[in-house]
N, C-alpha and C positions, 0 to 999 in steps of 0.2 A: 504494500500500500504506500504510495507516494502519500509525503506529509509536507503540509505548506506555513511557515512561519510565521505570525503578522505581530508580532512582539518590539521587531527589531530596536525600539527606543524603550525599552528596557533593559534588554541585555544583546548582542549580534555576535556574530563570529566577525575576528579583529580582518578588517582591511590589509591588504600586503602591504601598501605604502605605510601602514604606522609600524605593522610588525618588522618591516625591514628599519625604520626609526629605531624600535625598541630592542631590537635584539642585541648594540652595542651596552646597553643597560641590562642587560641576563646575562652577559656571557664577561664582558670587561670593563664596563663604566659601574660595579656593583657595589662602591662601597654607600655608605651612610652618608647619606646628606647632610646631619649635620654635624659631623665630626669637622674636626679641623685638619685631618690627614690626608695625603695628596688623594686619595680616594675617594673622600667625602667633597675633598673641593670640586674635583673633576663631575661626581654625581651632579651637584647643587648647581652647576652650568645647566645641567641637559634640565632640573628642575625650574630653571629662571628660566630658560629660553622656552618653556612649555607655559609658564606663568605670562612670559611677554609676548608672545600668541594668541595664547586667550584674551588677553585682557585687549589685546588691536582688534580681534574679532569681535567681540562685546563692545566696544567705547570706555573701556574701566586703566583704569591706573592698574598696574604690574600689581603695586602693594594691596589693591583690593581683592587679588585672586588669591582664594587660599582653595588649600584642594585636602577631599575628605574620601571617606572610600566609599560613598557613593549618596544620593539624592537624601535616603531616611537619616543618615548623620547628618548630612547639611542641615535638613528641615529643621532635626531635633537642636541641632546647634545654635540655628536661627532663631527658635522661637523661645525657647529657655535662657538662653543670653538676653532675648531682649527685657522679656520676662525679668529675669534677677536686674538686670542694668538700671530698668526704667520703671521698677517696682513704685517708687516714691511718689510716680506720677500720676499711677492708678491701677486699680488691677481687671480693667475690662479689656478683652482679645476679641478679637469677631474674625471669623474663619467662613469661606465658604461651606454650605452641609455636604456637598458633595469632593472635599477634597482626598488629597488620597488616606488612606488607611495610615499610614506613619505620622500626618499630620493628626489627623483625628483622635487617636490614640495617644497620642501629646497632648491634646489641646484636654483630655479627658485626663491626666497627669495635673493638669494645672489647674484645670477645675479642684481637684483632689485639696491642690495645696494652696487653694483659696483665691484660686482667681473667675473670673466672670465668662467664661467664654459664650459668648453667643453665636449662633448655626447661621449665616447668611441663607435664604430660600435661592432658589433659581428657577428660573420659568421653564416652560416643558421641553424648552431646547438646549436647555442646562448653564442658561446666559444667570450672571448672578444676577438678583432683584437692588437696582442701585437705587430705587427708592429706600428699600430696608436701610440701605447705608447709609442715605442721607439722612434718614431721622434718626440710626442712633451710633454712627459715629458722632462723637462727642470730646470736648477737650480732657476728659479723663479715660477717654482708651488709649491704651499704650500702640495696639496696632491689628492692623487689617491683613490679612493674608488668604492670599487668593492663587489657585495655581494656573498657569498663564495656560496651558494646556490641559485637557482634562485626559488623565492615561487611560478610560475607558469609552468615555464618548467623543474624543476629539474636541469638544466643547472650546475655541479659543477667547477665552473672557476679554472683555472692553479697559484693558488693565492701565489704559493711559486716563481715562475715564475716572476710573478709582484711585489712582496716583491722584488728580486732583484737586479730588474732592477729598481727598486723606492731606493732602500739603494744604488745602485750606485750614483745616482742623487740626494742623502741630502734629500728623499722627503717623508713625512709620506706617511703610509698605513692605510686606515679604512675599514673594512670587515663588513658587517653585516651578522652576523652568526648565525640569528636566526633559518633560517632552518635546519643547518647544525646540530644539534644533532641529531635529528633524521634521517641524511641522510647519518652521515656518518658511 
């Protein structure tokens, strides 16, 4: 029985062009980046020069790419950082209801340890309801996160829309944009 993929932004078999990139990193560029020893130095080039690619391809400063081992540590890092950071300023979150599973299960974590998280609705086409947001983003939510792609229904949210309407209201914004390279 032939079997046919449709995952591939989630996980794919690696490209020849990156795996012939990567193979000097398996075989001789192996040591610890952040050591201070000709091995770690040599690594932490081929880690900058990956850092300063991404950051040309997005629009971001070098310093703003850090890299995690994969979308649910970033998510979870994003939103618990901001969480403990900007705890002082309030402790309401508002997440879309349909984000993915890693986020939801965070945001049910912080619920736990005393914060407000509220479910944004989405309409039947899985567009978030940016009325919900206007009426209760407020200057005491710490922030709005919404994931730019939906990894089940492809759903591409209005997310310059909700950037906004959050920078009217003092309020971070966190996207998770993992499907989003491939989608847009």
């Amino acid at each position: 029985m032939d079997r046919i993929y449709l995952d591939h932004s989630a996980t794919t078999a690696v490209d020849s062009r990156v795996l012939q990139k990567m193979l000097p990193y398996f075989t001789e560029i192996y040591g610890n980046a952040n050591s201070q020893h000709s091995y770690g130095r040599d690594a932490l080039k081929g880690v900058d020069w990956a850092r300063d690619t991404i950051a040309s391809l997005i629009g971001a400063k070098s310093s703003e790419v850090y890299f995690t081992s994969g979308g649910t540590e970033a998510d979870n890092w994003a939103l618990k950082g901001i969480a403990e950071a900007y705890k002082d300023k309030g402790k309401k979150i508002i997440m879309s209801s349909i984000e993915h599973h890693a986020m939801l299960a965070t945001g049910k974590q912080l619920q736990d340890a005393g914060y407000t998280v509220l479910y944004a609705p989405v309409n039947n086409k899985g567009i978030v309801d940016l009325e919900y947001l206007k009426q209760n983003v407020t200057e005491d939510t710490l922030l709005v996160s919404v994931m730019l792609v939906n990894n089940e229904i492809g759903t591409i949210q209005p997310i310059k829309e909700i950037v906004k309407l959050c920078k009217e209201k003092g309020v971070l914004v966190h996207t998770d944009a993992v499907q989003a390279m491939s989608s847009l």
